[in-house]
C-alpha positions as CSV (number, residue, x, y, z in Angstrom):
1,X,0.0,0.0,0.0
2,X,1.3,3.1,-1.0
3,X,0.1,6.4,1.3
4,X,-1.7,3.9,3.9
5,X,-4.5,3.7,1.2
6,X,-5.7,0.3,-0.1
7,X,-7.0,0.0,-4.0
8,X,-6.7,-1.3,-7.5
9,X,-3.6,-1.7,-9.0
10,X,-4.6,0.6,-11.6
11,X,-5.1,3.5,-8.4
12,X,-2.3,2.8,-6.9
13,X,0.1,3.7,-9.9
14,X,-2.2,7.1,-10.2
15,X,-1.4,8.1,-6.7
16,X,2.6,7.1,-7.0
17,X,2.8,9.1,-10.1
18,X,0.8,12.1,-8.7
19,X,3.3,12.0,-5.6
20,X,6.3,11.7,-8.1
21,X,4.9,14.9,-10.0
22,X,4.3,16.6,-6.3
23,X,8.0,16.0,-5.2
24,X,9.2,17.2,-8.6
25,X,7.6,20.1,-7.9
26,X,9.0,20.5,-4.4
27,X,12.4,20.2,-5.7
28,X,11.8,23.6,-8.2
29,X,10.2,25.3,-5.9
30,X,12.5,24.6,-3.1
31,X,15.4,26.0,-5.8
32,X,13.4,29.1,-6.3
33,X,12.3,30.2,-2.5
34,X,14.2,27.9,-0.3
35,X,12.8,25.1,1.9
36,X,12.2,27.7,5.2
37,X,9.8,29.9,3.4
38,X,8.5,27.1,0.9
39,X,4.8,26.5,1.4
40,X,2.2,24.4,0.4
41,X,0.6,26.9,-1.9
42,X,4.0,27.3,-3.8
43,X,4.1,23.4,-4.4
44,X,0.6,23.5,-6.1
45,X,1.7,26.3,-8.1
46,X,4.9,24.9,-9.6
47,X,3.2,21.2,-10.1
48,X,-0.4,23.0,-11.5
49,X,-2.3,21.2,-9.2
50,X,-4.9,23.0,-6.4
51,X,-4.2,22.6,-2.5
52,X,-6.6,20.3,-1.9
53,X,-4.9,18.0,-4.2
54,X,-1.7,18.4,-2.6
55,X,-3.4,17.5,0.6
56,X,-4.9,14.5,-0.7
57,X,-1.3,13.0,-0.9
58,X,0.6,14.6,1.5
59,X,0.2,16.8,4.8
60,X,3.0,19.0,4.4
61,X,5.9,19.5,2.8
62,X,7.7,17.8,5.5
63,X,6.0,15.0,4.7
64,X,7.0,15.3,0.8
65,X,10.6,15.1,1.6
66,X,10.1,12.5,4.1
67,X,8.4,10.8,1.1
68,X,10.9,11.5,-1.3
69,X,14.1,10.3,1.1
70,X,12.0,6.8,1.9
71,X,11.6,6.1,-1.7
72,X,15.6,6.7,-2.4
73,X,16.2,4.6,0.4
74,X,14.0,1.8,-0.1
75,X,14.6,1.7,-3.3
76,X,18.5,1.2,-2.3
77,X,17.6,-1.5,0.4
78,X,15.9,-3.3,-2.4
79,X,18.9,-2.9,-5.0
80,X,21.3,-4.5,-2.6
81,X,18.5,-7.6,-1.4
82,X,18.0,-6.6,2.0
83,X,15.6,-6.8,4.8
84,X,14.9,-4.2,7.6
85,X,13.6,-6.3,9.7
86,X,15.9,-9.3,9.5
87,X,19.0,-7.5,8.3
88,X,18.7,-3.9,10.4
89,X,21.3,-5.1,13.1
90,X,23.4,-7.7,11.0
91,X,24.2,-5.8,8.2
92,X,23.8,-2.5,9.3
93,X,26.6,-0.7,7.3
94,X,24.9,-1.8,4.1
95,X,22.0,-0.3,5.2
96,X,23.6,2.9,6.4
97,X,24.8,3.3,3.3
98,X,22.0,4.0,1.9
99,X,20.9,6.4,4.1
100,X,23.6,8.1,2.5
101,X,23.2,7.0,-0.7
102,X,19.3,8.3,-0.9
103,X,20.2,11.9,-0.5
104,X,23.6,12.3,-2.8
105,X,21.3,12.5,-6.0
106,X,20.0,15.9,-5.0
107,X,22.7,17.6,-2.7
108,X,21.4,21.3,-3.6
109,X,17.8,20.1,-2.2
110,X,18.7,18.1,0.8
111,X,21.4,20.8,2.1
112,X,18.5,23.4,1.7
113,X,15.9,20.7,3.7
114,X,18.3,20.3,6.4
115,X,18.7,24.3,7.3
116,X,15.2,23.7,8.5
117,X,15.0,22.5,12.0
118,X,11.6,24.1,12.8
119,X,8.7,21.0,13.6
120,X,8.6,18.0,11.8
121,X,11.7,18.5,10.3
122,X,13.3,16.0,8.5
123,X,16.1,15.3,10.9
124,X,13.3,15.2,13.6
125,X,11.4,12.5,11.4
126,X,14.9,10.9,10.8
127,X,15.9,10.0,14.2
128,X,11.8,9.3,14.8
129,X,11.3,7.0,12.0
130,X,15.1,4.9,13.2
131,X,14.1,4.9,17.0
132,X,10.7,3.0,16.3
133,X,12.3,1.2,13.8
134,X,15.1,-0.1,16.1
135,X,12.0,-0.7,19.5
136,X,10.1,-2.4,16.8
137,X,12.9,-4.9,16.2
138,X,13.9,-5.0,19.9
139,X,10.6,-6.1,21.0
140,X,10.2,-9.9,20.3
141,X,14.0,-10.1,21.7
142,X,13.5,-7.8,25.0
143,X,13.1,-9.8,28.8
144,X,10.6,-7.9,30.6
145,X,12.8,-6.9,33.1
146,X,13.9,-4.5,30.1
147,X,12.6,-0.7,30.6
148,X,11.3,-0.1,27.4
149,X,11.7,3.9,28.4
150,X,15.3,2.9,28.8
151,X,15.8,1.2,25.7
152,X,14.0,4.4,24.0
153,X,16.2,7.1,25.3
154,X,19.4,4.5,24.6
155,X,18.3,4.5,20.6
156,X,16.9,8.1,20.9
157,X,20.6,9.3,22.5
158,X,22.0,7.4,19.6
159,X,20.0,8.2,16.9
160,X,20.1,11.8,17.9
161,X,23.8,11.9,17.6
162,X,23.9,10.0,14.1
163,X,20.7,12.5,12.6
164,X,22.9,15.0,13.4
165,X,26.0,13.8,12.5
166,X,24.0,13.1,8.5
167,X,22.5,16.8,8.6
168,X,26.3,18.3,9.4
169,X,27.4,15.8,6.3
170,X,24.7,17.0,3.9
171,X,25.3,20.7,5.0
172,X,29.2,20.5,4.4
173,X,28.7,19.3,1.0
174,X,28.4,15.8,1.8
175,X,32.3,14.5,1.5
């Protein structure tokens, strides 16, 4: 399911290519005004579609980016044959490579992205999107002696340090 939203086949290819046009249109306009003062409206404009069509696919354009990063990286995890949920911990360097990987195809966009650190930023959804990741593959492994609050702040602490670590990469031109 693509966007949390079940359908035909047929649907489903409509509302990727509609999402693909969308973050296209992100890109430009976050060339032409700059990801702080980008807005919704702006989006709509540079992809000719209203704001109520944007909405129907995305909240914000936090969530656009968010979008576009998952699909580099996914599509990345699936080049090299691997598995979140089996290879998360045992291969983890493939996989952080391509949390590098999905952002060196637009360097100019994602160093603009990362200058925002307002809500729902995408470092914020970053280190989010790793820590439930990382508790969701803990959980059929943990004793219940473990504090999950523990084990939360541990991969918080840690994936803090790495989403900022990536953001200072991006911003120095990523090296």
């Amino acid at each position: 399911m693509i966007g949390g939203k079940s359908g035909s086949g047929a649907a489903l290819v409509v509302q990727l290519d509609m999402r693909k046009l969308i973050a296209e249109a992100c890109e430009r306009a976050t060339a032409k005004v700059g990801f702080e003062k980008l807005s919704v409206t702006d989006i709509a404009e540079e992809c000719g579609i209203s704001r109520t069509t944007f909405y129907r696919y995305f909240k914000d354009k936090n969530d656009v980016v968010d979008w576009m990063y998952n699909e580099a990286f996914n599509r990345c995890v699936e080049a090299r044959g691997l598995k979140l949920d089996t290879h998360y911990v045992t291969r983890w360097r493939a996989i952080g490579e391509c949390v590098f990987e999905a952002v060196q195809d637009k360097p100019a966009f994602y160093q603009e992205v990362v200058r925002y650190t307002g809500q729902n930023s995408f470092i914020q959804t970053f280190v989010q999107v790793n820590v439930d990741r990382v508790l969701k593959l803990i959980a059929p492994h943990r004793r219940l002696s473990d504090d999950l609050r523990e084990l939360e702040y541990c991969a918080r602490f840690y994936y803090a340090g790495v989403g900022s670590l990536f953001a200072q990469w991006i911003k120095d031109g990523m090296p």
